[in-house]
Backbone as JSON, one array per atom type, in Angstrom:
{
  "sequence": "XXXXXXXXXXXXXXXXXXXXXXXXXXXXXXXXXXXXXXXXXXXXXXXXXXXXXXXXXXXXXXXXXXXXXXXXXXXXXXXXXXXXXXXXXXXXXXXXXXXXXXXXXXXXXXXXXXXXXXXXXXXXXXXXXXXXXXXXXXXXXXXXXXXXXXXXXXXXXXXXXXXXXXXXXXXXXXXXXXXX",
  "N": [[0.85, -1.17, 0.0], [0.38, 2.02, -0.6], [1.99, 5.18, 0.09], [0.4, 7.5, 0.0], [-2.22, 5.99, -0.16], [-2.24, 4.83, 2.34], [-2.57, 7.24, 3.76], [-5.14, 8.49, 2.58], [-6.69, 6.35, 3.66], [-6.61, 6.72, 6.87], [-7.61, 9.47, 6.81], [-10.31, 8.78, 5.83], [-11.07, 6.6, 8.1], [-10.93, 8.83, 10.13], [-12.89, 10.6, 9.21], [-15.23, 9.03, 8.88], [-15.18, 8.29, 12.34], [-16.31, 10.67, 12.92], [-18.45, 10.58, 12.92], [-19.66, 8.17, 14.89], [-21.49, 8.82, 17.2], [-23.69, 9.07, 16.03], [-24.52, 6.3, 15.56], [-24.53, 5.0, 12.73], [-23.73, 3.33, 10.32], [-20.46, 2.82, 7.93], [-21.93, 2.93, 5.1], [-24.52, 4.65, 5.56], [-22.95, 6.85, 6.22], [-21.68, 7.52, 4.19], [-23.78, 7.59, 1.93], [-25.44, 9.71, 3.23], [-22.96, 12.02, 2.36], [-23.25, 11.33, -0.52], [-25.84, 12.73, -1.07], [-25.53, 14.93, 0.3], [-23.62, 16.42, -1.68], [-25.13, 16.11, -3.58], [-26.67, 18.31, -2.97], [-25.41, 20.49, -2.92], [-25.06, 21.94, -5.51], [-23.58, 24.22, -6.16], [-21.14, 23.35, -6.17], [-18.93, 24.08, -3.54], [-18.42, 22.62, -1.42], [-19.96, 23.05, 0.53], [-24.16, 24.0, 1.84], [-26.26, 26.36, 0.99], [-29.57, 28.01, 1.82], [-31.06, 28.22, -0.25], [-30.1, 26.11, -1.63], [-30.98, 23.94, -0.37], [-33.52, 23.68, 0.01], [-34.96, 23.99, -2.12], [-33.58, 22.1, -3.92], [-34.26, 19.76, -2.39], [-36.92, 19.93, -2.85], [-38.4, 21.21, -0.74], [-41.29, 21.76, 0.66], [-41.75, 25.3, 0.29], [-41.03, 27.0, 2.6], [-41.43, 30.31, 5.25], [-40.67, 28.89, 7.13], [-39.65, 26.43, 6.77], [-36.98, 27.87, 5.79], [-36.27, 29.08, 8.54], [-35.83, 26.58, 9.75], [-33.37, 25.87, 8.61], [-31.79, 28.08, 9.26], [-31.65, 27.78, 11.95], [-30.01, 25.51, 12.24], [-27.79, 26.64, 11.19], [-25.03, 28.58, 11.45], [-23.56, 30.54, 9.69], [-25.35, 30.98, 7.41], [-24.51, 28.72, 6.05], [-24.27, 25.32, 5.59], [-21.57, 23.12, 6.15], [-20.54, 19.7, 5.65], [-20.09, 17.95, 8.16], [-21.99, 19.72, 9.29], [-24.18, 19.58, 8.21], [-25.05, 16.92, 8.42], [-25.29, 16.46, 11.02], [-27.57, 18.5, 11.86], [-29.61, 17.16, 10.23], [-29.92, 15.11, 11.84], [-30.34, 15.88, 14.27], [-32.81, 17.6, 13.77], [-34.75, 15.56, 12.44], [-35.21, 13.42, 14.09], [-36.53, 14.5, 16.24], [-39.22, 14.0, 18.81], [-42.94, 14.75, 19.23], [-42.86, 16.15, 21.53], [-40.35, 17.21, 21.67], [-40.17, 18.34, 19.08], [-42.3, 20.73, 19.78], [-40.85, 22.25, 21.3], [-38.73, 23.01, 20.3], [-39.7, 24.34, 17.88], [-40.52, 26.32, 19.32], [-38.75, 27.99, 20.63], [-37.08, 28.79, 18.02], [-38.79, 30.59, 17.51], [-38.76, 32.27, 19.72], [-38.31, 35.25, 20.94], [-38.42, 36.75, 23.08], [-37.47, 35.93, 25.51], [-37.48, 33.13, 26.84], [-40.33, 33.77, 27.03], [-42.87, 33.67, 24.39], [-44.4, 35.75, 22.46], [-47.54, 37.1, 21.44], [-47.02, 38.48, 19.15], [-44.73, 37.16, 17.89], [-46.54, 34.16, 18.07], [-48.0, 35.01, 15.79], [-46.39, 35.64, 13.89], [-45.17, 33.22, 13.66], [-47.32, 31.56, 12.56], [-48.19, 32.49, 10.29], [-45.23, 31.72, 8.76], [-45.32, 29.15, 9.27], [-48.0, 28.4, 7.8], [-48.71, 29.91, 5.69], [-49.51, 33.25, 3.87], [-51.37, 33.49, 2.74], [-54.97, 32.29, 1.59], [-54.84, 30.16, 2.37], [-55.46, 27.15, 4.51], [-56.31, 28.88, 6.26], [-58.74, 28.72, 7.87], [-57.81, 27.28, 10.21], [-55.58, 28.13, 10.81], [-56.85, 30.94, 11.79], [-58.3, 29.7, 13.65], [-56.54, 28.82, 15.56], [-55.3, 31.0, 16.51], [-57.52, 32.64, 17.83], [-57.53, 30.81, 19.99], [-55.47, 31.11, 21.15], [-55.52, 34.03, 22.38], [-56.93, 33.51, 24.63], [-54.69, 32.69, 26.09], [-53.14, 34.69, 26.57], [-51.02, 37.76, 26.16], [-48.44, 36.69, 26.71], [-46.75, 33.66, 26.66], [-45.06, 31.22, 28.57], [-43.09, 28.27, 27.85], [-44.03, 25.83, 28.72], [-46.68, 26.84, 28.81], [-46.83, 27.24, 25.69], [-46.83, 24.64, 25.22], [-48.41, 23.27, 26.51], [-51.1, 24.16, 24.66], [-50.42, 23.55, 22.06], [-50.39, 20.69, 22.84], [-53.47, 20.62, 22.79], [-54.27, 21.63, 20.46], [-52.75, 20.04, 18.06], [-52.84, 19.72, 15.5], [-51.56, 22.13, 14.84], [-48.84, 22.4, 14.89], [-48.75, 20.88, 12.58], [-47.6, 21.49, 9.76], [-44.76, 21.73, 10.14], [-44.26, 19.35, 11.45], [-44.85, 18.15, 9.07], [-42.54, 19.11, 6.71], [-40.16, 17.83, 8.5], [-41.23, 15.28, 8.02], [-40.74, 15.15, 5.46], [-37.72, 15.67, 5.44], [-36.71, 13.42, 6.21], [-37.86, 11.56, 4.93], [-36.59, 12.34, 2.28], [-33.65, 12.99, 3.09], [-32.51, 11.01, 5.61]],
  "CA": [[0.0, 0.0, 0.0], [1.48, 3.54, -1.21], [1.61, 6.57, 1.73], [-0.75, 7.95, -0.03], [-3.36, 4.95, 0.48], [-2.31, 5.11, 4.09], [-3.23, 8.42, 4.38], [-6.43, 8.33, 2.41], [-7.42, 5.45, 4.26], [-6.53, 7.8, 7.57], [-8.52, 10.51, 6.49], [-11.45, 8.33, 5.29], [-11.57, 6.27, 9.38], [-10.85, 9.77, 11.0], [-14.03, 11.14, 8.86], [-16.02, 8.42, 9.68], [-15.4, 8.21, 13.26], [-17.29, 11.68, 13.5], [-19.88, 10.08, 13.2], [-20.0, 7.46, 15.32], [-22.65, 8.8, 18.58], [-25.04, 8.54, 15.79], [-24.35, 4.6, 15.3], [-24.32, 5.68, 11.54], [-22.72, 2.52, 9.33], [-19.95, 3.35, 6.77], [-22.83, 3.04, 4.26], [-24.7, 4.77, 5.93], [-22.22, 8.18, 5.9], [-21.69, 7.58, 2.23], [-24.99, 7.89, 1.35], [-25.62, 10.91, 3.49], [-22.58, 11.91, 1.5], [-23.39, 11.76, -1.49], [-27.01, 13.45, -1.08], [-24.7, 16.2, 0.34], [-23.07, 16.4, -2.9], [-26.3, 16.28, -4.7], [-27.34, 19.39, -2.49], [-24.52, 20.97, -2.99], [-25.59, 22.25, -6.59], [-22.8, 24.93, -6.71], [-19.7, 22.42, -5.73], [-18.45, 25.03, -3.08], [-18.59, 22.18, -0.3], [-21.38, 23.46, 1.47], [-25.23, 24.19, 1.16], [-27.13, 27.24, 1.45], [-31.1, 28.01, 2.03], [-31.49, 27.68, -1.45], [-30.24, 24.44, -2.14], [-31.47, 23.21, 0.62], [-34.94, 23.88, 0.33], [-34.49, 23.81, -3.8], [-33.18, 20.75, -4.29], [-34.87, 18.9, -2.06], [-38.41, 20.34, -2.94], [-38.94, 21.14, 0.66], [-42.52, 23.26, 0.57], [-40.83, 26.62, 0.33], [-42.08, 28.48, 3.53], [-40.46, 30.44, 5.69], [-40.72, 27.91, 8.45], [-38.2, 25.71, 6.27], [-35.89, 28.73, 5.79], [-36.02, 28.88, 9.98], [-35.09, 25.53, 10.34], [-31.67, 25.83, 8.02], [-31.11, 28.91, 10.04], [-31.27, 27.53, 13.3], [-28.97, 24.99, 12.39], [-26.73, 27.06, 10.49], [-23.99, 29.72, 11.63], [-23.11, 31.39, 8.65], [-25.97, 31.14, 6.13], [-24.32, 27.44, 4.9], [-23.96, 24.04, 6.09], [-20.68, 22.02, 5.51], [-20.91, 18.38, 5.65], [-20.33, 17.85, 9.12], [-23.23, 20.53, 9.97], [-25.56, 19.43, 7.89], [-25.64, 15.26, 8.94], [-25.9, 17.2, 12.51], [-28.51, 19.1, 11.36], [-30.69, 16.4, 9.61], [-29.95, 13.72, 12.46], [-31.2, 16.44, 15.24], [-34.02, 17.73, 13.34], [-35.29, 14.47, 11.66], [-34.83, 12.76, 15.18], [-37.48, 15.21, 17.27], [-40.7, 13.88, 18.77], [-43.62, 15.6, 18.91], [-42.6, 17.4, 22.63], [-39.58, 18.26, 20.99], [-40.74, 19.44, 17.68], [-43.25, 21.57, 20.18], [-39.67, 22.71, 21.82], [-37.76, 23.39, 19.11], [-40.68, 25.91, 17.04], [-41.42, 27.65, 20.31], [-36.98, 28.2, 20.61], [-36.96, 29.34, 16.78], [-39.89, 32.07, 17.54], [-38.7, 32.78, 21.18], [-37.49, 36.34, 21.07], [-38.27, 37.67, 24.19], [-36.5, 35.03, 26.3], [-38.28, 32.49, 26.99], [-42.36, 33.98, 26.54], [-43.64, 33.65, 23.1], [-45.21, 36.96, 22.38], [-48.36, 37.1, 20.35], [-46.52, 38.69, 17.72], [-44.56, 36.22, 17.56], [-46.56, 33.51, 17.65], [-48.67, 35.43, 14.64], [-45.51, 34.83, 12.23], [-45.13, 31.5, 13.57], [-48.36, 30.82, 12.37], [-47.59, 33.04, 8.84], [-44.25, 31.07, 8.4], [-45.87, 27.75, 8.89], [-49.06, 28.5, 6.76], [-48.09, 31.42, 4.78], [-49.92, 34.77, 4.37], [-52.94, 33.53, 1.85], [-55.84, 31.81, 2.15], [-54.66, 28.32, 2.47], [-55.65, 26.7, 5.97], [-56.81, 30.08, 7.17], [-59.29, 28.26, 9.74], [-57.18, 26.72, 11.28], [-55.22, 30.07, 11.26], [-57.55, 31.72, 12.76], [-58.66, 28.97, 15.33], [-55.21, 28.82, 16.33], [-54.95, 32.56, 16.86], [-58.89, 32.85, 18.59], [-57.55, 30.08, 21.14], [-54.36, 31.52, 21.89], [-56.0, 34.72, 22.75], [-57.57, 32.97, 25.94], [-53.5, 32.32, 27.18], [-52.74, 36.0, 26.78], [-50.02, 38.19, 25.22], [-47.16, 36.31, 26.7], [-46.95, 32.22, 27.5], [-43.77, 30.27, 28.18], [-42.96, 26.66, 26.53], [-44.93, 25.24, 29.44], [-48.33, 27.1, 28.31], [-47.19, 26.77, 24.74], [-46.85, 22.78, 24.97], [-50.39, 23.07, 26.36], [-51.49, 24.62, 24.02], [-49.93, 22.54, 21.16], [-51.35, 19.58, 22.94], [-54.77, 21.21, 22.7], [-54.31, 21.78, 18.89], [-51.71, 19.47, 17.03], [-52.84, 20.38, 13.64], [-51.06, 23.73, 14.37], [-47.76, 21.98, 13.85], [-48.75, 19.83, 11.29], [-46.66, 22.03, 8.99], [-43.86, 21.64, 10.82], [-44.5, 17.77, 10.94], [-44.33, 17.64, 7.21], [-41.02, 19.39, 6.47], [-39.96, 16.79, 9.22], [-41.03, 13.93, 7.64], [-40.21, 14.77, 4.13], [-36.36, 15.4, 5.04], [-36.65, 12.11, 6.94], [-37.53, 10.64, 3.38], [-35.48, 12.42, 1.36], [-32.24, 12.74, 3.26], [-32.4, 10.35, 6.51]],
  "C": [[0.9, 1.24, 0.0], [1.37, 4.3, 0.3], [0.7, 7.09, 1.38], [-1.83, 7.16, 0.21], [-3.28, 5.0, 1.73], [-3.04, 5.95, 4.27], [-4.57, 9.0, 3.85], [-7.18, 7.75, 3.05], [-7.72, 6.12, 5.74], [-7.25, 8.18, 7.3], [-9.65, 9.58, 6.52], [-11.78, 7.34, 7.13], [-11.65, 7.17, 9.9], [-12.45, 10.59, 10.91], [-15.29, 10.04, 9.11], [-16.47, 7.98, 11.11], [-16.12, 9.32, 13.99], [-18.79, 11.31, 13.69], [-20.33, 9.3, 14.11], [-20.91, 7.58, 16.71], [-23.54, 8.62, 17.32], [-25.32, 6.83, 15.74], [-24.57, 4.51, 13.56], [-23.28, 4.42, 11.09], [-21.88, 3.44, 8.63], [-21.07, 3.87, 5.55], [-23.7, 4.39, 4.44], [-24.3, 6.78, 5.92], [-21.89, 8.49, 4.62], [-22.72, 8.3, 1.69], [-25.66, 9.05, 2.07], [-24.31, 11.8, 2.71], [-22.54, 12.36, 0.34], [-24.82, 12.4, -1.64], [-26.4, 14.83, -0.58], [-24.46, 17.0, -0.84], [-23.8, 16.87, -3.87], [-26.72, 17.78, -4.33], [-26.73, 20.31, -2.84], [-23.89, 21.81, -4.3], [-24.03, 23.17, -6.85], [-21.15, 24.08, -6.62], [-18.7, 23.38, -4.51], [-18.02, 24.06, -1.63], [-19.7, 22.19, 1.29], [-22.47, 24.18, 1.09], [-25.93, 25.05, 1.94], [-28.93, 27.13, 1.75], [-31.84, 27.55, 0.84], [-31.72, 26.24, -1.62], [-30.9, 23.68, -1.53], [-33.23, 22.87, 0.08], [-35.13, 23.6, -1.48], [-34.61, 21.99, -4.36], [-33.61, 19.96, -3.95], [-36.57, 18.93, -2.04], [-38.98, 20.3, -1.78], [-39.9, 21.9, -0.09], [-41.65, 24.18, 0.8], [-41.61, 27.45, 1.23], [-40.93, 29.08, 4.49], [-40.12, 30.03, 7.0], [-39.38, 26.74, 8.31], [-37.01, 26.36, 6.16], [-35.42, 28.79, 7.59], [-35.22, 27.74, 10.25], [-33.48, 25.34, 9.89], [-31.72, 27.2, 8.72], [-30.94, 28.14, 11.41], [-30.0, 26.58, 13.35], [-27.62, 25.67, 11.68], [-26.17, 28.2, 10.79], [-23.97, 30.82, 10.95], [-24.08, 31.69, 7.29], [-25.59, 29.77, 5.25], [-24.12, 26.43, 6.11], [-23.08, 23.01, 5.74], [-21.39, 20.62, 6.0], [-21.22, 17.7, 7.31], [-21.85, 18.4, 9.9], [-24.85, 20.01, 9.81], [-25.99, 17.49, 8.65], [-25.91, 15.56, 10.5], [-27.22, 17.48, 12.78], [-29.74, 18.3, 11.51], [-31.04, 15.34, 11.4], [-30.71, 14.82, 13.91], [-32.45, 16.63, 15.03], [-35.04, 16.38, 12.74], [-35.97, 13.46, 13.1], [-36.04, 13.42, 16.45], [-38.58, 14.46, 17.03], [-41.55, 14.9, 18.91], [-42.99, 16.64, 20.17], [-40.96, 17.95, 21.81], [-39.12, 18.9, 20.1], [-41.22, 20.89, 18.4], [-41.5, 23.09, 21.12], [-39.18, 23.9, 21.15], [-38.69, 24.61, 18.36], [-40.85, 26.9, 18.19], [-39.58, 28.42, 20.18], [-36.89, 28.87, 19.46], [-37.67, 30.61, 17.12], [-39.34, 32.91, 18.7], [-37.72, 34.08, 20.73], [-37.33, 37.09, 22.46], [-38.3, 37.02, 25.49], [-37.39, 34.79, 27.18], [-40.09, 32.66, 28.05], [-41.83, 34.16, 25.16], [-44.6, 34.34, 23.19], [-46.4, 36.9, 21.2], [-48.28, 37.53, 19.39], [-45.99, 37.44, 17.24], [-45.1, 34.69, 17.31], [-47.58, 33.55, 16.49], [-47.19, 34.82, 13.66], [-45.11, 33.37, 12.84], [-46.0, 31.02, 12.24], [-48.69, 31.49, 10.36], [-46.77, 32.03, 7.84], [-44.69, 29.73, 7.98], [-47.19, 27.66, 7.91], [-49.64, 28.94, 6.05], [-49.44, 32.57, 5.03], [-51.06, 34.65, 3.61], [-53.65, 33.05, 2.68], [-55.82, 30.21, 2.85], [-54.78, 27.92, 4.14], [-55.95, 28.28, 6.86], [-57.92, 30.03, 8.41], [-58.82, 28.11, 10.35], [-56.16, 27.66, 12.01], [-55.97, 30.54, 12.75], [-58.14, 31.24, 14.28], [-57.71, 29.39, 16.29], [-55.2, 30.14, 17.25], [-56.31, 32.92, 17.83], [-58.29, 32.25, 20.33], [-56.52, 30.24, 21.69], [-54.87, 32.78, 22.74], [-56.38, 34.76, 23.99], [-55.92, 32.57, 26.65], [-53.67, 33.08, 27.18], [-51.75, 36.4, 25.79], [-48.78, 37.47, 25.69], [-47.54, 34.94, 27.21], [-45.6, 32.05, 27.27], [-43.78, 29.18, 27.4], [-44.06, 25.72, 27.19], [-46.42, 25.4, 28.73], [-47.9, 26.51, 26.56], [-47.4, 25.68, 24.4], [-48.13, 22.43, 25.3], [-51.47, 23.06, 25.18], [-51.26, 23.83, 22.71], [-51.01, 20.88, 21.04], [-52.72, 19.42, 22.8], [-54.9, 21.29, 21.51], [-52.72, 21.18, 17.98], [-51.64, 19.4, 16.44], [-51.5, 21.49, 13.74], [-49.46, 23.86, 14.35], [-47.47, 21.1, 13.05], [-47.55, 20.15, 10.01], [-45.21, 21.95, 9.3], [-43.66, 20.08, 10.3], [-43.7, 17.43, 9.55], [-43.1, 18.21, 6.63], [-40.31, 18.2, 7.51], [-39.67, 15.78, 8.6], [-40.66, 14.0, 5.66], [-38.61, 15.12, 4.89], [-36.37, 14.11, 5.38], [-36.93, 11.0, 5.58], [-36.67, 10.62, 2.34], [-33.68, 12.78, 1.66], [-31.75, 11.27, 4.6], [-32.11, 8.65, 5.91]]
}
């Protein structure tokens, strides 16, 4: 075997052992990998909001743009970030889906202000007419917490209406099909 095969081979256990708290086969990192690759439309090594959401025909809302921000630093996701990324986000149950959206909205440390959870409810089911009952339920029955709840009331509240992250849900379970 050449030094260079050594040290490919190196490189190639050192890059796979990042992985290993997920329990993530060789295969396994490949094939996240090369769907990287695929995402990765400009060849730059890492994938912006675009591609992201682009390439993988996420619904384009800006609930999916949230979620590649939260996981993302800089506006991109190298390789490492993104199998992070997918394996955190893909990986949430419902309490900590209900977590995680209230954390994205939370501006005014830790209450969720009725502004805020108006563009929640924008982001996840945009600004037309589409699901506008459920809109509006949502927004009627929040009304009765008040202008400010923590994660506590909002998880109530959630549990009281689990349609109202259905949207959520489904960006969920499509990366979970198309990258997991």
């Amino acid at each position: 075997m050449s030094e260079e095969d050594v040290r490919k081979e190196r490189e190639q256990e050192k890059f796979l052992r990042k992985f290993d708290a997920f329990q993530f086969s060789e295969a396994d990192v490949m094939g996240l990998k090369k769907k990287f690759e695929t995402l990765d439309v400009d060849g730059r090594g890492s994938v912006d909001v675009d591609e992201f959401v682009v390439t993988l025909r996420l619904e384009c809302s800006k609930f999916s743009e949230r979620v590649f921000e939260a996981f993302s630093e800089d506006g991109v996701l190298n390789f490492s970030q993104f199998v992070v990324a997918m394996w955190n986000f893909c990986t949430l149950d419902d309490a900590a889906m209900t977590k995680f959206s209230f954390d994205i909205y939370d501006q005014a440390s830790d209450h969720l202000t009725d502004k805020a959870f108006a563009v929640m409810m924008n982001d996840l089911y945009g600004k037309g007419n589409a699901n506008a009952a459920e809109k509006k339920k949502a927004k009627e029955d929040l009304a009765a917490v008040g202008k400010l709840f923590n994660i506590d009331q909002f998880a109530a509240f959630i549990k009281e209406h689990p349609t109202v992250l259905s949207p959520a849900m489904k960006v969920q379970s499509s990366l979970q099909e198309k990258v997991m």
